[in-house]
N, C-alpha and C positions, 0 to 999 in steps of 0.2 A: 636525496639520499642523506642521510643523519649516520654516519655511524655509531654506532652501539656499543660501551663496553662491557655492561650487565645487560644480556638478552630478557632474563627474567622479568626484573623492572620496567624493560620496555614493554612486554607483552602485557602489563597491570596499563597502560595508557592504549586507547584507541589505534590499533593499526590497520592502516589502508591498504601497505600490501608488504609484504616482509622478505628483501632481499639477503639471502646470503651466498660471498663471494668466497670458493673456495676449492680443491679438485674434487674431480669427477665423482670419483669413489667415497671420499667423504659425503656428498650432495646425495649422489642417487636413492644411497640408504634413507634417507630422511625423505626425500620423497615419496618413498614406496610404502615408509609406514605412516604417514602422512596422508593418503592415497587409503590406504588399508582400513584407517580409523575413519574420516570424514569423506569418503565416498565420491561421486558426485556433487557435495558439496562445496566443493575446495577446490581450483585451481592451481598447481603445482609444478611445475614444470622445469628442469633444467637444462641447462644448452650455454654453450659456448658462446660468449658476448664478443662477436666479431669484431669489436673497439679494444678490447683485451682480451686478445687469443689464449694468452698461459695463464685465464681464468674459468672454471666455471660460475657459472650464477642460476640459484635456485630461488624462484620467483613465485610466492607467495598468497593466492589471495580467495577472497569468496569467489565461488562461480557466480556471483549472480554481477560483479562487478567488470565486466567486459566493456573495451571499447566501443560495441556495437551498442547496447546499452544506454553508456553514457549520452553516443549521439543521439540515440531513440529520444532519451530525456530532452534532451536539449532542442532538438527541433519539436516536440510537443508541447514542450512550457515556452518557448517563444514564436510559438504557431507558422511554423516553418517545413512543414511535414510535405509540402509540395518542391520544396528548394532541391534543387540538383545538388546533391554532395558529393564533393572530388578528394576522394582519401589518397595518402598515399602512406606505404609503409616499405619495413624491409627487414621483418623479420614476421614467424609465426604468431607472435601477440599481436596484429595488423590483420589477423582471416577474418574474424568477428567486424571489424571494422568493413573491411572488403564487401561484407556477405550485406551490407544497408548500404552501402555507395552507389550512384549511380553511376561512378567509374571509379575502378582501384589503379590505381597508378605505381606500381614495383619499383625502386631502382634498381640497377643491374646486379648492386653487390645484396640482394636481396635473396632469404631463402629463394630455393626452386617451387617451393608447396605456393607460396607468395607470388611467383610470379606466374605460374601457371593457372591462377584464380585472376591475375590482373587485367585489364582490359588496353594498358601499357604496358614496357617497359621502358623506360628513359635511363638514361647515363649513370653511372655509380654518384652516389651523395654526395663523395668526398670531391668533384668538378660541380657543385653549386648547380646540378640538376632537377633538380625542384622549382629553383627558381627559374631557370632557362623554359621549362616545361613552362612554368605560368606565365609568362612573360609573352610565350610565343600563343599559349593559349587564348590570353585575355587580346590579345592582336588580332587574333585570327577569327574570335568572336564581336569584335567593336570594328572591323571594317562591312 
């Protein structure tokens, strides 16, 4: 994250996805004409950043650039399209991920929509649950 003091000027440079952290009612508006003018094309979305609850965050970006996506990309350019991939997430930008994994892994402090798409759920992020999950995974595959 870069904060920005001139929005303008930053939007004349390449952006990948454009956060702004702000309340609710400020945000919504901008998303909905946001929404309104680029269609489908645009990913737009605001929600409560469960790391800082007395914020929202409106999160920015082309539709075509989703996590599922990226990993498409990436196990096709390094010929990997067979490899078992173990996502995990914990919030709604994580479905797209979920939806190419061959197991989505939730943590507990994760949306509901999230967890009910996962094939886990393990302990909340914030007890180093991720790591206990691999940990117990990669054991439980190597004996």
């Amino acid at each position: 994250l870069t904060h920005t003091p001139d929005l303008e000027a930053a939007l004349s440079e390449q952006v990948m996805c454009l956060t702004v952290i702000d309340r609710h009612e400020v945000l919504e508006p901008i998303r909905r004409s946001l929404t309104r003018e680029f269609g489908d094309a645009l990913w737009a979305r605001v929600f409560t950043n469960e790391y800082f609850s007395d914020w929202d965050w409106l999160t920015v970006h082309d539709a075509r650039a989703t996590k599922e996506q990226a990993l498409s990309h990436l196990m096709d350019d390094n010929g990997l399209s067979d490899a078992e991939v173990v996502a995990f997430g914990d919030s709604d930008n994580d479905i797209s991920l979920f939806n190419i994994a061959a197991r989505g892994i939730a943590v507990e402090n994760a949306s509901d929509e999230l967890k009910s798409l996962s094939h886990v759920v393990i302990g909340p992020n914030t007890d180093d649950s991720v790591v206990q999950f691999l940990e117990r995974d990669w054991r439980g595959r190597a004996a």
